[in-house]
N, C-alpha and C positions, 0 to 999 in steps of 0.2 A: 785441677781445672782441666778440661777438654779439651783438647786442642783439635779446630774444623782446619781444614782446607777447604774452603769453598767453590765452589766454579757452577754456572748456569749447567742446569742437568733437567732433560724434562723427565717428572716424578714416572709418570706411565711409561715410559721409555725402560727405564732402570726397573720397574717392577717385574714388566712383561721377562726382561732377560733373565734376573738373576730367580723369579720361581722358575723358569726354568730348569736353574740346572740345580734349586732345591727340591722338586719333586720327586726327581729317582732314589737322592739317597734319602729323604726322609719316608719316602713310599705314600707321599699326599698328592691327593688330584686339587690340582690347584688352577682356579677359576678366576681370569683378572677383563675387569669391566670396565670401562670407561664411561661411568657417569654422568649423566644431562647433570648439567648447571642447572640447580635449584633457582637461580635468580633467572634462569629462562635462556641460556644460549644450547642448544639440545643437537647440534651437529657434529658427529665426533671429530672432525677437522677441528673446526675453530675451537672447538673445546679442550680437545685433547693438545693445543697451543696453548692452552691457560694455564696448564700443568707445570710450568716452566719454574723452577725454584734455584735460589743460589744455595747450595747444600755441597757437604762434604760425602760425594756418592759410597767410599769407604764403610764410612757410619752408616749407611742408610741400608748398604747391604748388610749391616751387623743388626741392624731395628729389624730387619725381614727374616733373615735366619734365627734369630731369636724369637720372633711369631711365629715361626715355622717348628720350629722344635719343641715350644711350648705346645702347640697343637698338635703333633706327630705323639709327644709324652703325654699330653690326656686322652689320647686313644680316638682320635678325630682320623676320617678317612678323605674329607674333601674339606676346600677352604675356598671362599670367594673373597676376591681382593677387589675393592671397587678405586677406582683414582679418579678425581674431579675436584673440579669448582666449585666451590659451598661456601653458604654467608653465614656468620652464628655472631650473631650481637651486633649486625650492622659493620661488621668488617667481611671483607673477601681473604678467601684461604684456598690454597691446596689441598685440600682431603683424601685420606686413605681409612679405608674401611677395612680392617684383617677380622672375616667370619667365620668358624669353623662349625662343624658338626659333632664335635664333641661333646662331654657335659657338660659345659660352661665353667663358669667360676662357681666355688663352693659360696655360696652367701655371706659365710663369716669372712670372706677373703675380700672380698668389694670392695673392701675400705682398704687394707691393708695389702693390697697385692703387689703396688709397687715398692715396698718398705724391701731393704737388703734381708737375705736369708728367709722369704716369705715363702715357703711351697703348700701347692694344693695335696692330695691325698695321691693321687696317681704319681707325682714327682718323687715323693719319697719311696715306693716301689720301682721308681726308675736313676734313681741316682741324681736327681736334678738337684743344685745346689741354691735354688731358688735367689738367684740374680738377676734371669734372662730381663725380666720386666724392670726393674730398678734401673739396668742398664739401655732399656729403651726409654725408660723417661729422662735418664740422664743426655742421652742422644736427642731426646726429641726439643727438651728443655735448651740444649746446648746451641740449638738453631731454632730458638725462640717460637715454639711451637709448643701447643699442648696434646694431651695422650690422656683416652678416658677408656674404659670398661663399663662394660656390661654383657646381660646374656638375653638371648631374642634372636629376634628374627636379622639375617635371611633365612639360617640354619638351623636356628634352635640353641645354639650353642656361645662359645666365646664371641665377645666382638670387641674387638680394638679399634678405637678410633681415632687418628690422629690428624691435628691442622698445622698445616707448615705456612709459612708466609711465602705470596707469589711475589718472584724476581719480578723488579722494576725494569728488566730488561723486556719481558714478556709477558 
């Protein structure tokens, strides 16, 4: 079992810092956006206030540095992180979009990408022991949030999606 430390942390706050200081060593141009509210509040003030989650910031840096390394090992050169407010099924979330410009996911992998020991093709030329993802769904799951794939657009490439639940504090 997981053990979180929780505390109100807003999501974009933590983003902006820690790509930061993952961009030198991974050698990624990393792009982070703060997202209009799809349900319509479009002012990055009040929005980028929504972003407020109860989260163990620990883990959240390990979900980023793990998106960040998986993109850096598929041979991706920029990555756009989007952070906002989004509704999917009639519930409100915190949303994180991790986009990269690299190949995407291999096809056969879509289904199978979060399973332990899963690597794409480029991983096993780089020693990846194909956990990273398993270990963000375990993270993401652990603070009651879900974690999807696919490959498209912004960049053409990976795209991680993940919804957190917004603190009742904000």
């Amino acid at each position: 079992m997981l053990v979180l430390y929780r505390e109100p942390m807003d999501l974009y706050d933590l983003v902006i810092h820690e790509t930061r200081s993952l961009e030198p060593v991974l050698g990624l141009r990393i792009i982070v956006h703060a997202s209009a509210d799809r349900a319509g509040a479009a002012d990055k003030v009040g929005y980028k206030s929504g972003c407020l989650i109860e989260t163990d910031a620990d883990r959240v840096r390990q979900v980023l540095s793990n998106l960040a390394a998986n993109s850096a090992a598929a041979g991706a050169a920029e990555v756009e992180v989007r952070v906002g407010r989004a509704r999917h099924e009639g519930h409100g979330y915190v949303e994180l979009e991790w986009a990269d410009d690299g190949p995407g996911f291999p096809a056969t992998l879509l289904e199978s990408a979060f399973e332990r020991f899963v690597r794409g093709t480029t991983a096993r030329s780089t020693g990846g022991a194909g956990l990273g993802l398993s270990i963000v769904r375990a993270i993401v799951a652990a603070h009651d949030g879900t974690v999807a794939i696919r490959n498209g657009r912004p960049l053409s490439g990976a795209v991680v999606t993940i919804r957190l639940h917004p603190s009742a504090r904000g």
